[in-house]
C-alpha positions in Angstrom: -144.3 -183.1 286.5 -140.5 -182.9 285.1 -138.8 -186.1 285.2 -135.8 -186.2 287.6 -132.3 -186.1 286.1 -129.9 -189.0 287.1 -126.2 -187.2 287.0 -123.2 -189.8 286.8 -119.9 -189.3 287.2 -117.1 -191.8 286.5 -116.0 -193.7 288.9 -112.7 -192.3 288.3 -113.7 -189.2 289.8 -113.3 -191.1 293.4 -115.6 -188.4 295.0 -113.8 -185.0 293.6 -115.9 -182.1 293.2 -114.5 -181.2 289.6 -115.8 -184.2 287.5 -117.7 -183.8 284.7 -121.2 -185.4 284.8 -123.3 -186.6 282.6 -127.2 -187.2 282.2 -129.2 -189.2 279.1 -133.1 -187.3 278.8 -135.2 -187.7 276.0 -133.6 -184.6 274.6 -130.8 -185.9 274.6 -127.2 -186.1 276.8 -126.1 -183.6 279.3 -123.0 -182.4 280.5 -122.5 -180.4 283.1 -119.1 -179.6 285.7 -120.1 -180.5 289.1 -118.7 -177.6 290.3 -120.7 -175.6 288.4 -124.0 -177.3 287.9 -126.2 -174.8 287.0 -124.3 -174.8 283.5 -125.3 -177.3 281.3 -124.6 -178.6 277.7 -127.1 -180.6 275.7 -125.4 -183.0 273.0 -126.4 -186.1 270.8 -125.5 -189.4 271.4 -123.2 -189.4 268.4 -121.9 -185.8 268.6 -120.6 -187.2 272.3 -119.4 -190.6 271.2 -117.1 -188.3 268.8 -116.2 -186.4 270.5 -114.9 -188.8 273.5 -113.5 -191.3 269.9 -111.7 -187.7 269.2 -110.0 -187.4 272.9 -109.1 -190.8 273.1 -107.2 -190.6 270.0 -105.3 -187.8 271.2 -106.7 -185.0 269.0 -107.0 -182.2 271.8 -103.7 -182.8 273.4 -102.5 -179.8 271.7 -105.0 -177.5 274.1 -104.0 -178.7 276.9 -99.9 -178.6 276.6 -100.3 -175.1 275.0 -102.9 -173.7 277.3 -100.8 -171.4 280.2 -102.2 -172.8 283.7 -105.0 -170.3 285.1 -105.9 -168.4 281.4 -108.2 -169.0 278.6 -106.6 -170.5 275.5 
C-alpha cells in the first residue's frame, strides 16, 4: 500500500489553477504545477531551501524580464 501524497499550495495561490505545489515523502520534496500534475520534480530539503534563498534574493530576475511572453528562454 503507497502512502497518500498531501499536495499544498500557498495560500497565496487563493484557489488559481497555476500554483505550484508541493509534497514532503520520504524521498524527499515534490514539486509539481497544478496544471499539469502528472509532472513532477523530486528535490532535497536543502537543494529547495536554496533555491527559494536564491529567488528571494533576486538571482532569477533576469529570466523573467528577458524571457519574450509565450516562448522558451
Amino acid at each position: 500500500m503507497s502512502a497518500v501524497i498531501r499536495w499544498q499550495k500557498s495560500t497565496y495561490s487563493n484557489g488559481d489553477t497555476q500554483c505550484v505545489e508541493l509534497a514532503s515523502t520520504a524521498n524527499g520534496i515534490l514539486l509539481r504545477e497544478s496544471d499539469a500534475p502528472g509532472t513532477v520534480v523530486t528535490t532535497t530539503p536543502a537543494k529547495l531551501r536554496a533555491f527559494l534563498l536564491g529567488v528571494k534574493a533576486g538571482e532569477f530576475d533576469h529570466l523573467i524580464d528577458e524571457a519574450p511572453t509565450g516562448q522558451n528562454p
